[in-house]
Phi, psi and omega in degrees: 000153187262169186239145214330137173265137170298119181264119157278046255247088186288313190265147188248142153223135209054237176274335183297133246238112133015344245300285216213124177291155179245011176324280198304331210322114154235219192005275164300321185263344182289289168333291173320295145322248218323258232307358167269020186182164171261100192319181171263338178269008158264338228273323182279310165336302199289315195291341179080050184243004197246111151354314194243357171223138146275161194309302180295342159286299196307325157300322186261359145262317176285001190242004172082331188306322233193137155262131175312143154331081189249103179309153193298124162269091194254137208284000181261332185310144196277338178297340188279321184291332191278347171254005178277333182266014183286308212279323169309314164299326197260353161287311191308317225270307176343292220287305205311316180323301220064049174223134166283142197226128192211159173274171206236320190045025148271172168263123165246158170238152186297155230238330210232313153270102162269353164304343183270121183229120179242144160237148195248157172287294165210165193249138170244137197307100163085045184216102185291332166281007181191138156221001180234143182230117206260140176255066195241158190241190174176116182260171222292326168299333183264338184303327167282033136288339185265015189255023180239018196114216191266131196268167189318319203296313175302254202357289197297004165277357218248276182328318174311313209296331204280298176341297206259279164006298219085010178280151160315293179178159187224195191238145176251093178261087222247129188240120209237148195021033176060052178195323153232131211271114186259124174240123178262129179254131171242113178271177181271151186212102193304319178300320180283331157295320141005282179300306191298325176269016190248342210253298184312295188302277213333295185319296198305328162320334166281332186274298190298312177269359187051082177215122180273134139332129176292159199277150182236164165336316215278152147005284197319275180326312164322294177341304184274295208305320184304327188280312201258357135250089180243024171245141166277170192245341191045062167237148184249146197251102133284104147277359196331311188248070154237138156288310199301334175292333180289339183281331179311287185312299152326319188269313172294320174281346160314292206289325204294286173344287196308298187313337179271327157317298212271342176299306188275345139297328182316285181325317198298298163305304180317325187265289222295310170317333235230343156262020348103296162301308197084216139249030165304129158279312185214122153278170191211139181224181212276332162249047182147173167213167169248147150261148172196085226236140171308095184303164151341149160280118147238173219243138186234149164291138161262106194264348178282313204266002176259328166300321159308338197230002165210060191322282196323330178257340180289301198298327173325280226252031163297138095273110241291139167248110213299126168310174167202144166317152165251122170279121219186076194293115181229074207298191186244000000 
């Protein structure tokens, strides 16, 4: 890997500092730059506000434990279509505008914080009411997140950009299921930048003491606790006299209860509806319908009968599959 360039970061745009042209950067030192700071597409995250990452993935990246995630640029992938229309989004947003519009092709860092690191899509020219233009797509599954506006997550990518620039506002333009394009305007709002750069240091202070974030409900969090523990040690842990884990424990086999209640109420209605149906493909009720319709015939491996009848070719093409904890709740 090469290793890190010495930066002077001289030139300013707007209050924000230069940190690096990304013209050249590439891959590894790009990464290596996002880890000195907390990105504006970290910002919702850091704060513990973004739906889809959580604070403790975003800590076991910026602390080197975890390299981010970079989805496959594969032709069904949306990063890729979202990076083949950026340029294309931000010619539409020109023509509609009449605003000149350019890349910025930097790292910028906060003048004051340096830990706040923005990269801009595009920055806009000589326009005294907008100077940053956030570029975004939303294909047909993402597209109900835009109909009530920009969702909170955005914002706060935006409200960072504004934060570390010293911009006014900027316009967000989302080119939604590849056919219309909605531009939205965010002004700057100090109190929420306040909060957001009061939300961020806490986090990044967690990153500078290696102190992990607490794990929350999401995926994410799942995610991070198998990567940052993904071994037992085969020691046993007594909590016997901690109140709060006995209460924890307690309280988690109560809810474990109730979900097993309210499944086999579920389970129940469900066989009652579904004799009720018959041979109805769909029912339809004054708030809502069921469906409950045949699928299609498809064709399966018989992996048992190839093991029987070709052991030997079964045993060829075998391969180990790495273990993972099991969580496995035994009350007394």
């Amino acid at each position: 890997m090469e290793s890190m360039q010495t930066v002077k970061p001289q030139r300013h745009h707007a209050q924000a500092k230069r940190m690096i042209s990304t013209q050249n950067l590439n891959t590894d030192l790009w990464l290596q730059y996002r880890n000195k700071g907390i990105g504006s597409s970290d910002a919702a995250t850091a704060a513990g506000l973004n739906p889809f990452k959580s604070q403790l993935e975003l800590w076991m990246e910026k602390t080197g434990r975890i390299t981010p995630s970079q989805p496959k640029m594969t032709e069904d992938s949306p990063l890729l279509w979202g990076t083949i229309l950026e340029p294309i989004v931000a010619e539409h947003y020109a023509k509609r505008t009449d605003r000149k519009v350019r890349k910025v092709n930097a790292i910028l860092q906060h003048q004051d914080h340096p830990w706040m690191l923005a990269n801009l899509d595009r920055e806009i020219v000589g326009d005294d009411d907008v100077q940053i233009l956030e570029c975004k797509t939303a294909g047909m599954h993402s597209a109900k997140f835009w109909d009530n506006g920009v969702p909170d997550y955005i914002q706060l990518q935006v409200m960072h950009q504004l934060a570390v620039t010293g911009q006014q506002a900027a316009d967000v333009a989302v080119l939604i299921a590849g056919q219309r394009l909605e531009i939205f305007r965010i002004e700057r709002d100090e109190d929420l930048i306040e909060r957001l750069i009061k939300l961020e240091k806490a986090f990044w202070h967690r990153v500078e003491t290696d102190t992990p974030p607490p794990a929350d409900a999401s995926a994410s969090s799942a995610r991070a606790l198998r990567q940052l523990y993904p071994n037992d040690n085969h020691q046993t842990l007594d909590l016997s006299e901690d109140k709060q884990a006995n209460a924890m424990f307690s309280e988690l086999i109560a809810l474990k209860d109730q979900i097993s209640e309210l499944s086999e109420q579920e389970t129940l209605i469900k066989h009652q509806l579904q004799e009720r149906m018959g041979d109805f493909g769909v029912v339809e009720f004054n708030n809502g319908r069921i469906s409950w319709k045949l699928s299609k015939s498809s064709t399966t491996f018989d992996a048992k009968r190839f093991k029987s009848e070709q052991p030997e070719l079964h045993e060829a093409y075998l391969k180990e599959k790495p273990g993972s904890r099991r969580f496995l709740i035994q009350p007394s």
